[in-house]
N, CA, C and O atoms as a Maestro MAE file, in Angstrom:
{
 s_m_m2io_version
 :::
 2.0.0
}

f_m_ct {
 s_m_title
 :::
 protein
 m_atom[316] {
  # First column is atom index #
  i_m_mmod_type
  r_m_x_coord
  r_m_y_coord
  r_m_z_coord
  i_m_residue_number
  s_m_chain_name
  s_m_pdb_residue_name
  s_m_pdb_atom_name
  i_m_atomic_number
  :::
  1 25 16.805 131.938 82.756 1 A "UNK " " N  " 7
  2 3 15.779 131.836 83.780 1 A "UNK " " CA " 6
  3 2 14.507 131.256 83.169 1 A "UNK " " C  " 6
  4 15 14.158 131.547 82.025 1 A "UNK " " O  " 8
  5 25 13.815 130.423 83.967 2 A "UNK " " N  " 7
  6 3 12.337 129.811 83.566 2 A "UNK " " CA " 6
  7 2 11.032 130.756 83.153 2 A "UNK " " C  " 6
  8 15 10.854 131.826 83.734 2 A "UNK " " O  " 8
  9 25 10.670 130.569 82.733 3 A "UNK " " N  " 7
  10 3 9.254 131.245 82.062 3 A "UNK " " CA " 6
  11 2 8.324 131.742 83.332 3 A "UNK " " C  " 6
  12 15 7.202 131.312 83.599 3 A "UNK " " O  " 8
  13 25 9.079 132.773 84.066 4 A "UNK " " N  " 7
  14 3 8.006 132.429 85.596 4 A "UNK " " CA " 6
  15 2 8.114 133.760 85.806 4 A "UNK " " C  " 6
  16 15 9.229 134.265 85.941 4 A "UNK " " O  " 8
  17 25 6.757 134.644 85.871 5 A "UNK " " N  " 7
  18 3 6.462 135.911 86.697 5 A "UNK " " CA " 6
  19 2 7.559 136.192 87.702 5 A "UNK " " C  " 6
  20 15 7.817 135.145 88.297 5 A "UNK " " O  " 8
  21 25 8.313 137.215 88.124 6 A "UNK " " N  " 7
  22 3 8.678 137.502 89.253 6 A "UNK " " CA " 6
  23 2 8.104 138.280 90.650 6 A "UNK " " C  " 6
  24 15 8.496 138.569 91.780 6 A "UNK " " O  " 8
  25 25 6.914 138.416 89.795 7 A "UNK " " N  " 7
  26 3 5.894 139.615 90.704 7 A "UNK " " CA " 6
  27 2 5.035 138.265 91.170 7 A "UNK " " C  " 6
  28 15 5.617 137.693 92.091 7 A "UNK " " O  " 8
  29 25 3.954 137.694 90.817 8 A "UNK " " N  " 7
  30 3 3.166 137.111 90.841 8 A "UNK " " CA " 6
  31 2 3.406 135.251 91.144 8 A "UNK " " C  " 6
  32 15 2.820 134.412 91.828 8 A "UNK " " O  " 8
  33 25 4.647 135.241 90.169 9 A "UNK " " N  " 7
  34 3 5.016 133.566 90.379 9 A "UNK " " CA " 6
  35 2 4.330 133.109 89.273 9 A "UNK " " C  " 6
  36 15 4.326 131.887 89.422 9 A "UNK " " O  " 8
  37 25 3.671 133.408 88.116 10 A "UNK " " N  " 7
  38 3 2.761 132.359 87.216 10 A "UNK " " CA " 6
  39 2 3.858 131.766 86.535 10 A "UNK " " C  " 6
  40 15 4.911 132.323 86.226 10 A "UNK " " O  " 8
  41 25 3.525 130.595 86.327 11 A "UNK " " N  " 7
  42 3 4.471 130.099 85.304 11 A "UNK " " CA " 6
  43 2 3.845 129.065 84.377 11 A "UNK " " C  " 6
  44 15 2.623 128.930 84.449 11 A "UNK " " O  " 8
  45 25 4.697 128.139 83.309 12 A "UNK " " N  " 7
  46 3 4.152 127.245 82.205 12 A "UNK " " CA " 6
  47 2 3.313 126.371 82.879 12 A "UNK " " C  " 6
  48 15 3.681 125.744 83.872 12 A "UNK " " O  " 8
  49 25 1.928 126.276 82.274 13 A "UNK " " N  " 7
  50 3 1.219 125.218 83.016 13 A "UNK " " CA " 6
  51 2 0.808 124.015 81.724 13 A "UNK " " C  " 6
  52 15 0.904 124.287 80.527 13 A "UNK " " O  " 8
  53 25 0.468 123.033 82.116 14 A "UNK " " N  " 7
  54 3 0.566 121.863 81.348 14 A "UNK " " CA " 6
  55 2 -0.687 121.388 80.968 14 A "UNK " " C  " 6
  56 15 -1.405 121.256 81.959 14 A "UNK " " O  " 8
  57 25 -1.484 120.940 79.451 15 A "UNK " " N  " 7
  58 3 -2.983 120.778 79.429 15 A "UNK " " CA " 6
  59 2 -2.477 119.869 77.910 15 A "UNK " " C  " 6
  60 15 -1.428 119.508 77.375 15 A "UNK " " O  " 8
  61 25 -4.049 119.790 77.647 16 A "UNK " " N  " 7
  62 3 -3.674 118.428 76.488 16 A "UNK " " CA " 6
  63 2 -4.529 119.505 75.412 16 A "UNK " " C  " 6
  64 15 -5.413 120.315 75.692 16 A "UNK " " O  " 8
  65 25 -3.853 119.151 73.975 17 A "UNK " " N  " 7
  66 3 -5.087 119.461 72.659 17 A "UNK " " CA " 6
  67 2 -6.054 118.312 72.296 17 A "UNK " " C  " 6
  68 15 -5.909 117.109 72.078 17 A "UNK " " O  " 8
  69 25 -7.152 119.209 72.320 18 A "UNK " " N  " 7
  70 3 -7.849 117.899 71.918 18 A "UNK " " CA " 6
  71 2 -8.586 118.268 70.499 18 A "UNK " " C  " 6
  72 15 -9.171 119.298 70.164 18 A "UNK " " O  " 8
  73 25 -8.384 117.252 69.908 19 A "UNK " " N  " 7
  74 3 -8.668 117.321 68.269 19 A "UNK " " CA " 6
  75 2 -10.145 116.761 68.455 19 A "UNK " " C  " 6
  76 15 -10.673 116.234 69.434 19 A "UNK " " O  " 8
  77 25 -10.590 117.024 67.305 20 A "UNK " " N  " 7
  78 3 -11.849 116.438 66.566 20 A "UNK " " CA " 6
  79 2 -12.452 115.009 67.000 20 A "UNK " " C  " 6
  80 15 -13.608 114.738 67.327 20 A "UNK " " O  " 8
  81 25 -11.399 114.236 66.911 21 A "UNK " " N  " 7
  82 3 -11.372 112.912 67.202 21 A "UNK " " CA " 6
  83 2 -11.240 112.704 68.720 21 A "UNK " " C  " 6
  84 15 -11.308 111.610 69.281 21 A "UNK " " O  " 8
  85 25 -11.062 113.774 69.252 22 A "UNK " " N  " 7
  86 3 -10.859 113.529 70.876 22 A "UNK " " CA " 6
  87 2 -10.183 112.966 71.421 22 A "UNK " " C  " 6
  88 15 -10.350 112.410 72.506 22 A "UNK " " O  " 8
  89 25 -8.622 113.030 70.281 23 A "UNK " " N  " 7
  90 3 -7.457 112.659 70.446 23 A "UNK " " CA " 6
  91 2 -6.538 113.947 71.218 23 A "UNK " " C  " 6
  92 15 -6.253 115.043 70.735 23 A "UNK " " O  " 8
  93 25 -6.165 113.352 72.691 24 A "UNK " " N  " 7
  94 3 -5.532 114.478 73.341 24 A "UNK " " CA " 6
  95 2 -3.952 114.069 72.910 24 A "UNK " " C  " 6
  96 15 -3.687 112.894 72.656 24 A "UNK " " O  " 8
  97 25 -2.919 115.125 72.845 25 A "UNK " " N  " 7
  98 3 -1.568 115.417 72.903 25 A "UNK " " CA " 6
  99 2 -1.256 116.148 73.903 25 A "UNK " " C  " 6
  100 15 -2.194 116.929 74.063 25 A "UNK " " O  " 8
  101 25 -0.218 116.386 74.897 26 A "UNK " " N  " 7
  102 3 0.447 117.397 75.564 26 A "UNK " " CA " 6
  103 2 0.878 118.655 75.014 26 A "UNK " " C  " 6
  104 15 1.610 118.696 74.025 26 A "UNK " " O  " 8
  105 25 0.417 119.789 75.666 27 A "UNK " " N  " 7
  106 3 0.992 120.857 75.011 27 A "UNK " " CA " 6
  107 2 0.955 122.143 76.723 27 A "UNK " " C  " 6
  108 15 0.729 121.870 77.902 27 A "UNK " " O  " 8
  109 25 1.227 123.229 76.166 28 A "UNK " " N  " 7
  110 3 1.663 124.130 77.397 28 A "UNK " " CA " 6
  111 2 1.081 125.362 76.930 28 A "UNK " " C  " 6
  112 15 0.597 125.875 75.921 28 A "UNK " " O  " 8
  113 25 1.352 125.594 78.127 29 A "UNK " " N  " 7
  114 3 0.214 127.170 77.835 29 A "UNK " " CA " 6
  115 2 1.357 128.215 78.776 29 A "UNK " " C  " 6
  116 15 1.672 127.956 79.938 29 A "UNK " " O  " 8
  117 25 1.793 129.230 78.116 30 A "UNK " " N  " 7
  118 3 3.047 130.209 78.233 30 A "UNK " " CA " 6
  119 2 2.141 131.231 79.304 30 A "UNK " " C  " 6
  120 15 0.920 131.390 79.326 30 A "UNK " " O  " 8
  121 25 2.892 131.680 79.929 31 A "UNK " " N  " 7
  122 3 2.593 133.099 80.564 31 A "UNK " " CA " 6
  123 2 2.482 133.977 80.049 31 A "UNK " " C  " 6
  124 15 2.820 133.490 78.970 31 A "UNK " " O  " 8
  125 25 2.138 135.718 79.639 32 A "UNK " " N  " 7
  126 3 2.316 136.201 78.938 32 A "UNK " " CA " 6
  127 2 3.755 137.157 79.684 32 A "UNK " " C  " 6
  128 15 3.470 138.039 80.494 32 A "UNK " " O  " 8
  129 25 4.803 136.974 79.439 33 A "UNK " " N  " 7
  130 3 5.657 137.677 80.339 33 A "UNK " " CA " 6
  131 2 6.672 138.725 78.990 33 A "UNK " " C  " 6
  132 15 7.209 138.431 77.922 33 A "UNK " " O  " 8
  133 25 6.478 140.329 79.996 34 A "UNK " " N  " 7
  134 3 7.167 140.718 79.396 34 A "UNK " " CA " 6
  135 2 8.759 141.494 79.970 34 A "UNK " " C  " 6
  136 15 8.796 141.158 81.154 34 A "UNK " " O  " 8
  137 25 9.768 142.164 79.742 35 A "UNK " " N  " 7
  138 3 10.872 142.476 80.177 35 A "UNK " " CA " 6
  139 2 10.603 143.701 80.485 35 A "UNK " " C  " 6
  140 15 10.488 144.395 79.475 35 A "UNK " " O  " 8
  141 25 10.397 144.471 81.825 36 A "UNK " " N  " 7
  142 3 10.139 145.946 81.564 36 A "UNK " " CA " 6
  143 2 10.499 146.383 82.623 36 A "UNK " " C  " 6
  144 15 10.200 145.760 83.642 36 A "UNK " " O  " 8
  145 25 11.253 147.592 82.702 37 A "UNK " " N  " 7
  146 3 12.477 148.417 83.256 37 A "UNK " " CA " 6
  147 2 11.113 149.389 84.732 37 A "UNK " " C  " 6
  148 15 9.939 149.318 84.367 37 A "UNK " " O  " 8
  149 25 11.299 150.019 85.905 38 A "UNK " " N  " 7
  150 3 10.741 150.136 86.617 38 A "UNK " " CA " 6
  151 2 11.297 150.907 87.252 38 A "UNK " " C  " 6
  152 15 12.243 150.577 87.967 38 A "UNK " " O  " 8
  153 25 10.892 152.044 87.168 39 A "UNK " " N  " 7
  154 3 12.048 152.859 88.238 39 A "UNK " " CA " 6
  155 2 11.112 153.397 89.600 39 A "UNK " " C  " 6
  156 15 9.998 153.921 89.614 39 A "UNK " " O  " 8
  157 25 12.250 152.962 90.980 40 A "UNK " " N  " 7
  158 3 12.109 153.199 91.999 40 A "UNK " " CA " 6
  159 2 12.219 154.525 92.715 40 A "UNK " " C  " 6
  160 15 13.338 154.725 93.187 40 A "UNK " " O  " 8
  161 25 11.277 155.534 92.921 41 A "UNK " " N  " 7
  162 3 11.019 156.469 93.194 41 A "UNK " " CA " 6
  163 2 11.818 156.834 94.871 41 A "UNK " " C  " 6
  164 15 12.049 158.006 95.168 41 A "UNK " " O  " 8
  165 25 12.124 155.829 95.717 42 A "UNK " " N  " 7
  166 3 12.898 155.724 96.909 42 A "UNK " " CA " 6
  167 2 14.299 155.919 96.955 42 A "UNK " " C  " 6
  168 15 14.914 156.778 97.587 42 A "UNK " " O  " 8
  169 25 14.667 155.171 96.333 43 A "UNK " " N  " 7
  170 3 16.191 154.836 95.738 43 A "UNK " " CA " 6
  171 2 16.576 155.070 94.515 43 A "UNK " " C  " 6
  172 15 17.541 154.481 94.029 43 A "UNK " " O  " 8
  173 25 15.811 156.039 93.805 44 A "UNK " " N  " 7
  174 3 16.546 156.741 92.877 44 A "UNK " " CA " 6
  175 2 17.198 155.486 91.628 44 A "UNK " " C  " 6
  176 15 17.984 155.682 90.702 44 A "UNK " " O  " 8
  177 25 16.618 154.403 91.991 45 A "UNK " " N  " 7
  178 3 16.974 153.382 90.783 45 A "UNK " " CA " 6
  179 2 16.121 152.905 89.825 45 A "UNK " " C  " 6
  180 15 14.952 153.287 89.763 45 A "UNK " " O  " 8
  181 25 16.619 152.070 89.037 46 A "UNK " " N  " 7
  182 3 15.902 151.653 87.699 46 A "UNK " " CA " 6
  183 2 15.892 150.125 87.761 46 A "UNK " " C  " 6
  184 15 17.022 149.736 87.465 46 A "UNK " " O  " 8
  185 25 15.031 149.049 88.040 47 A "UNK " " N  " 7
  186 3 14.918 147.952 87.969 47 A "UNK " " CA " 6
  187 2 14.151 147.263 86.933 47 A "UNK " " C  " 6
  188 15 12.973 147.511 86.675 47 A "UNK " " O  " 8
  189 25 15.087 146.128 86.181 48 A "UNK " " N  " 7
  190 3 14.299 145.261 85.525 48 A "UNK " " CA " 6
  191 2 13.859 143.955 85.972 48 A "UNK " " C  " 6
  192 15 14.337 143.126 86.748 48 A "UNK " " O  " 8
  193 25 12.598 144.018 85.116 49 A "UNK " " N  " 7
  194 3 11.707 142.549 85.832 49 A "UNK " " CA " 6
  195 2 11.520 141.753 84.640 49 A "UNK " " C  " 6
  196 15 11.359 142.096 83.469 49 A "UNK " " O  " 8
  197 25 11.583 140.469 85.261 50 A "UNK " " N  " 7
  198 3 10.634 139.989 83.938 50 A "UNK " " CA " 6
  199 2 8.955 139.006 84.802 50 A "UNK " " C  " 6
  200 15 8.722 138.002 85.475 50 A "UNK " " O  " 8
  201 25 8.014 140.487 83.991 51 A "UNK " " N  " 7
  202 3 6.375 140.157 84.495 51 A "UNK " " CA " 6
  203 2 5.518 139.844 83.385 51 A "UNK " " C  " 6
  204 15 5.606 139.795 82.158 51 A "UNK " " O  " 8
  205 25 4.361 139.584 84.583 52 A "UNK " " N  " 7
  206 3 3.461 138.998 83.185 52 A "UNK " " CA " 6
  207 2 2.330 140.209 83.404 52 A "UNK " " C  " 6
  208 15 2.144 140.825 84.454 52 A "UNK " " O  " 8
  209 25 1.544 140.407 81.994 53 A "UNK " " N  " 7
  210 3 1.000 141.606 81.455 53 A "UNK " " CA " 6
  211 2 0.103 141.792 83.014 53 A "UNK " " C  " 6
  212 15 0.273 142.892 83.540 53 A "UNK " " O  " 8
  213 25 -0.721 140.914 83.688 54 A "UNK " " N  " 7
  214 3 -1.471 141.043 84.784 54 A "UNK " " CA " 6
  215 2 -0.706 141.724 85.881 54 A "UNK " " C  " 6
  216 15 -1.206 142.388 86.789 54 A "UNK " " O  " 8
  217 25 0.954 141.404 85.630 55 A "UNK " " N  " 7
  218 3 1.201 142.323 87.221 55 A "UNK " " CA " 6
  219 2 1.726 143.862 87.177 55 A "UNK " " C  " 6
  220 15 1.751 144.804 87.969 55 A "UNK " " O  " 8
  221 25 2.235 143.566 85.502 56 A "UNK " " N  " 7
  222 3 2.126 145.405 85.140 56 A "UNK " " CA " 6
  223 2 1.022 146.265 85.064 56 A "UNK " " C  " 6
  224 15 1.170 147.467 85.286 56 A "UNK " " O  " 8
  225 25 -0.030 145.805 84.786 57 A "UNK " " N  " 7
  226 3 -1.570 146.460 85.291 57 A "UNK " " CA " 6
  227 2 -1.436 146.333 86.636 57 A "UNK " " C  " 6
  228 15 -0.777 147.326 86.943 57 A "UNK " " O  " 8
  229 25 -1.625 145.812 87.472 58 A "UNK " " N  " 7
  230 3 -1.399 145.946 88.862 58 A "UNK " " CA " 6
  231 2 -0.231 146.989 89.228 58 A "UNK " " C  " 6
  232 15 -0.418 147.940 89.988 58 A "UNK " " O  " 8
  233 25 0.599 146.796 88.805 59 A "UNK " " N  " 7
  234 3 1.869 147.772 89.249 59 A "UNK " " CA " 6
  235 2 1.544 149.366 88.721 59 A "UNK " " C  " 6
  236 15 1.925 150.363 89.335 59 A "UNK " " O  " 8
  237 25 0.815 149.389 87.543 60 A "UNK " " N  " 7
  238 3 0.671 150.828 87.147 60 A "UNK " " CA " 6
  239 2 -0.537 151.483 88.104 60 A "UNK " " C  " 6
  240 15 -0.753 152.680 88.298 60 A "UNK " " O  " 8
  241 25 -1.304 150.252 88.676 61 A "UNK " " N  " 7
  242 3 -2.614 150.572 89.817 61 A "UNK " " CA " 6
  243 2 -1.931 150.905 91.408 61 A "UNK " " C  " 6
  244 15 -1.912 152.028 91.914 61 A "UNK " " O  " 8
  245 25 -1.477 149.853 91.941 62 A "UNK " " N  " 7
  246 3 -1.022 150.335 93.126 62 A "UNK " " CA " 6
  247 2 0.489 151.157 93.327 62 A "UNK " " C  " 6
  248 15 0.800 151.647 94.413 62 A "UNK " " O  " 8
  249 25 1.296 151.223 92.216 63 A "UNK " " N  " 7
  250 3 3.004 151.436 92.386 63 A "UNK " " CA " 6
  251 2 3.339 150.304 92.763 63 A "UNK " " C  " 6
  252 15 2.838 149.312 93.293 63 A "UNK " " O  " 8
  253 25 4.985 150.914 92.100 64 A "UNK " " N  " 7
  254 3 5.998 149.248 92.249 64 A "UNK " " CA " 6
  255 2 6.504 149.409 93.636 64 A "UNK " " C  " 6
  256 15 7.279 148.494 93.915 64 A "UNK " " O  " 8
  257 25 6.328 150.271 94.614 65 A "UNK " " N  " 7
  258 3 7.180 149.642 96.155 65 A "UNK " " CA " 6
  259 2 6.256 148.975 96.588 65 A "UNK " " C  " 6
  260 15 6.639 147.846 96.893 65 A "UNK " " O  " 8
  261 25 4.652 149.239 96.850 66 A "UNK " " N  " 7
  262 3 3.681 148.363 97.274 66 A "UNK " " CA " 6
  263 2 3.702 146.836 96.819 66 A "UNK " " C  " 6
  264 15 3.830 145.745 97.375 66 A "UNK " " O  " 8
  265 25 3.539 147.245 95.713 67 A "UNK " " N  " 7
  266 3 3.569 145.806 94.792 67 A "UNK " " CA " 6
  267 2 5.088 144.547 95.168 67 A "UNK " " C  " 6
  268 15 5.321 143.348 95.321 67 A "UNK " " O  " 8
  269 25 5.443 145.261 95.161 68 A "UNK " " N  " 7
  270 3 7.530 144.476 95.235 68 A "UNK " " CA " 6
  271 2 7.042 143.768 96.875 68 A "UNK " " C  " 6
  272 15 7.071 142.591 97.236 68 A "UNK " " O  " 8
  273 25 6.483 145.362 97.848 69 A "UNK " " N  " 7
  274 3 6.643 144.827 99.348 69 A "UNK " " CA " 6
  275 2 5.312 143.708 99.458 69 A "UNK " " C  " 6
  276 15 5.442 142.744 100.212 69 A "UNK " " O  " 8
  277 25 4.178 143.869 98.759 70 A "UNK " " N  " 7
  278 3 2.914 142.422 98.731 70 A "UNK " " CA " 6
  279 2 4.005 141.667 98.203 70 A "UNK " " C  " 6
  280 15 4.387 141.139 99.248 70 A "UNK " " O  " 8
  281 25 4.724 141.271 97.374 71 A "UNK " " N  " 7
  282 3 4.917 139.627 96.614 71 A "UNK " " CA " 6
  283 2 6.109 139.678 97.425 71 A "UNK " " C  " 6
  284 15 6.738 138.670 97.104 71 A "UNK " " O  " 8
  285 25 6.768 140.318 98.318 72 A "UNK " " N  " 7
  286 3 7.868 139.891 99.274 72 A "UNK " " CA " 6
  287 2 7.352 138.967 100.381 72 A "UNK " " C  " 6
  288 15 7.924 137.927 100.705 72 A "UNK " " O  " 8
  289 25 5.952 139.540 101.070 73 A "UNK " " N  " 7
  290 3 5.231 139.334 102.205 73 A "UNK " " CA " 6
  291 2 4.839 137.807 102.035 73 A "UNK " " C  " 6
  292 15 5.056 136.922 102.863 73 A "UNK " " O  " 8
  293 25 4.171 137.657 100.706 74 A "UNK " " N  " 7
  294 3 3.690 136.413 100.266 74 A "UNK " " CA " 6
  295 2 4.681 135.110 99.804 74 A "UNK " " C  " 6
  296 15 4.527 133.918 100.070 74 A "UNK " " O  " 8
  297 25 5.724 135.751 99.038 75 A "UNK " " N  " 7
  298 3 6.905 134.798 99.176 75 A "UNK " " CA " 6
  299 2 6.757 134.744 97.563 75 A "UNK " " C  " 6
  300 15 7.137 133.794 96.878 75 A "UNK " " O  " 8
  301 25 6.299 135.618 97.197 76 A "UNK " " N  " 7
  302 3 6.589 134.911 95.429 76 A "UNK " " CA " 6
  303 2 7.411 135.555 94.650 76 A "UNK " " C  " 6
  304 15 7.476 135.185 93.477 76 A "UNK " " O  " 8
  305 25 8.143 136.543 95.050 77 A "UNK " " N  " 7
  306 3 9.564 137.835 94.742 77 A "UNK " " CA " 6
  307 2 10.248 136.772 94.284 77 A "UNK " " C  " 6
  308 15 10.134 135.737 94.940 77 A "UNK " " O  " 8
  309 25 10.880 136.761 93.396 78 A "UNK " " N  " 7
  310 3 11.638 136.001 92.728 78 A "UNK " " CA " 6
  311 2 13.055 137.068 92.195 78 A "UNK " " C  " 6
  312 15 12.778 137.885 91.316 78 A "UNK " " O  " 8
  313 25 13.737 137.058 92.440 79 A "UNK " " N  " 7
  314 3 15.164 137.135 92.228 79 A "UNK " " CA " 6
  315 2 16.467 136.569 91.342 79 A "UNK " " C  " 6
  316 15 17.600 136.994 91.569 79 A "UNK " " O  " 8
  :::
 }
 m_bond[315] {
  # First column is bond index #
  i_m_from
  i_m_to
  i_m_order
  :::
  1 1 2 1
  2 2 3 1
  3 3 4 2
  4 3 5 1
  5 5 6 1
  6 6 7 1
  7 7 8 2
  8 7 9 1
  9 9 10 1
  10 10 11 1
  11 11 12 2
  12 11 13 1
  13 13 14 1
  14 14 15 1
  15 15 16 2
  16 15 17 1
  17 17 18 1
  18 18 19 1
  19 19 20 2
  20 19 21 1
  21 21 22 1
  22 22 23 1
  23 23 24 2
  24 23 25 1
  25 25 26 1
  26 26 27 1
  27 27 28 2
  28 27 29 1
  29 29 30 1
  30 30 31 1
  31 31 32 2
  32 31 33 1
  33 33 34 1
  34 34 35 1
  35 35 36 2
  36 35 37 1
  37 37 38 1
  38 38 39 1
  39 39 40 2
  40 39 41 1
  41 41 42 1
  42 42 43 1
  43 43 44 2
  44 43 45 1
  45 45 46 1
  46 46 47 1
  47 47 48 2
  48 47 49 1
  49 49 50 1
  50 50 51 1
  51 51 52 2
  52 51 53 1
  53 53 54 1
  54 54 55 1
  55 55 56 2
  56 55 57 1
  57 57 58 1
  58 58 59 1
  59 59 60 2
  60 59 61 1
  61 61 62 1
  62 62 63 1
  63 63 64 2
  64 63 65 1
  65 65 66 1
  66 66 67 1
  67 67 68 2
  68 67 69 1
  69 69 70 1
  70 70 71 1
  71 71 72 2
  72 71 73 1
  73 73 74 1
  74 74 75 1
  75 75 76 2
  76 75 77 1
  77 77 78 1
  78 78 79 1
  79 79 80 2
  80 79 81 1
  81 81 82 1
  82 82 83 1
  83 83 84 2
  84 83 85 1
  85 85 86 1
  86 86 87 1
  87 87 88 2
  88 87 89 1
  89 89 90 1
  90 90 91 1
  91 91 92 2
  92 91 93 1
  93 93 94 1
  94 94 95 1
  95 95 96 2
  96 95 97 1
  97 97 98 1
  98 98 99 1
  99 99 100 2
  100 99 101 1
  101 101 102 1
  102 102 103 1
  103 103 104 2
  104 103 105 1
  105 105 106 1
  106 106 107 1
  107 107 108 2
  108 107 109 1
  109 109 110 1
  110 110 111 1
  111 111 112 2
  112 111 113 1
  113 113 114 1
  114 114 115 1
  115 115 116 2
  116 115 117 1
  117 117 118 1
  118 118 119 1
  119 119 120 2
  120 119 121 1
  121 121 122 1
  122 122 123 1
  123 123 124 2
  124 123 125 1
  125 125 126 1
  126 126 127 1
  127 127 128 2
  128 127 129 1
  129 129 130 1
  130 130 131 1
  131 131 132 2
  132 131 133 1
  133 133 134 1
  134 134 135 1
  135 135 136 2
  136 135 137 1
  137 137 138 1
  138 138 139 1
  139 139 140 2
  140 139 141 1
  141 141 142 1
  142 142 143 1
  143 143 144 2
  144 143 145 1
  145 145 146 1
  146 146 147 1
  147 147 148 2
  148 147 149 1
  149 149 150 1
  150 150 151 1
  151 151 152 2
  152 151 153 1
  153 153 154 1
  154 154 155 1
  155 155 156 2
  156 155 157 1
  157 157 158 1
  158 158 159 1
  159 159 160 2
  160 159 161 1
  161 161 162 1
  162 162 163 1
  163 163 164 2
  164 163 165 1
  165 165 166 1
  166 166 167 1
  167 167 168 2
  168 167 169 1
  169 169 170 1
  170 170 171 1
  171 171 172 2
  172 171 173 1
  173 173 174 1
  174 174 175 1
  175 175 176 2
  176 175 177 1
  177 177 178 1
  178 178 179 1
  179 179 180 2
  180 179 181 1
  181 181 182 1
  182 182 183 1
  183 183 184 2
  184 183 185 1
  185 185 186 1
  186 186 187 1
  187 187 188 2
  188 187 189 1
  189 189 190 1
  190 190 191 1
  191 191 192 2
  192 191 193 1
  193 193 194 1
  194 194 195 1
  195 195 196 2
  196 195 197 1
  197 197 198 1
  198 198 199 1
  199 199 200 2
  200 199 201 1
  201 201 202 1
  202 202 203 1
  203 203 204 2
  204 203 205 1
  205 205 206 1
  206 206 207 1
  207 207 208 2
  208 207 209 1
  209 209 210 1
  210 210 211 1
  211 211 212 2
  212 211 213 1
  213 213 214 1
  214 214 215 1
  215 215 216 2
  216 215 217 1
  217 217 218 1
  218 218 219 1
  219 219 220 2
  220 219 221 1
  221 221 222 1
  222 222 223 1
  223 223 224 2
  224 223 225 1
  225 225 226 1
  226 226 227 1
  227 227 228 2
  228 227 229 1
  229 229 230 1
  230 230 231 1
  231 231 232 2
  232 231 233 1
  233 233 234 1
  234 234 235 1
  235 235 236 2
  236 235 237 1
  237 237 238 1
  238 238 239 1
  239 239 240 2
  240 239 241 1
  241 241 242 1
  242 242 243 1
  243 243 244 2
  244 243 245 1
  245 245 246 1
  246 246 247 1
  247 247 248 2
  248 247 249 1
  249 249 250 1
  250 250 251 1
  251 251 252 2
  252 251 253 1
  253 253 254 1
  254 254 255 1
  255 255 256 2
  256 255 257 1
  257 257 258 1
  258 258 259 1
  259 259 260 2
  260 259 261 1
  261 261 262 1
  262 262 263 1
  263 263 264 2
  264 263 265 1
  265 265 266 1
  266 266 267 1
  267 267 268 2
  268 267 269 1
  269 269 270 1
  270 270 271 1
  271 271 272 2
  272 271 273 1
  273 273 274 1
  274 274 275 1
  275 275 276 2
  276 275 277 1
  277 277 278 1
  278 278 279 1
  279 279 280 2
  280 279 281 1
  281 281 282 1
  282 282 283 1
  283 283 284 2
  284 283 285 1
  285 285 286 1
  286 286 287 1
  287 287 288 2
  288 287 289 1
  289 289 290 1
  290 290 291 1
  291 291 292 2
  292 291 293 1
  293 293 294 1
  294 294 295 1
  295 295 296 2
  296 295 297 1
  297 297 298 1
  298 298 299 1
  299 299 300 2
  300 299 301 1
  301 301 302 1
  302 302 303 1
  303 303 304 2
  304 303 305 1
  305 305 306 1
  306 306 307 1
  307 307 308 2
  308 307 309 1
  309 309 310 1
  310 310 311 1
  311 311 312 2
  312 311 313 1
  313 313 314 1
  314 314 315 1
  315 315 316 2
  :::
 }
}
């Protein structure tokens, strides 16, 4: 799977280095995404995600059914 939030949607975005000389190259800038297990207090299950550090602060703020049912609403749930 691609380098892409499943909560949020962020993914690799694209920018140049620029040296001394103000010589640009292409380079990428990563998400910070990590693999972390989530258990669902409804259904008695255990889900893994792969998020980025911003939506596990969010998720430890509002809970993961809120959170899951916002990025369903919005369309960025990724599966």
């Amino acid at each position: 799977m691609a380098r892409v939030c499943q909560i949020t949607g962020k993914r690799t975005r694209v920018g140049n280095n620029v040296s001394h000389a103000n010589n640009k190259t292409k380079r990428k800038f990563y998400p910070n995404l990590q693999k972390k297990r989530f258990f669902i207090p409804s259904t008695g299950e255990w889900v893994t995600l792969k998020v980025s550090t911003s939506a596990i602060r969010t998720i430890n703020k509002n809970g993961i059914e809120a959170v899951l049912r916002d990025s369903y609403e919005k369309g960025t749930l990724q599966f």
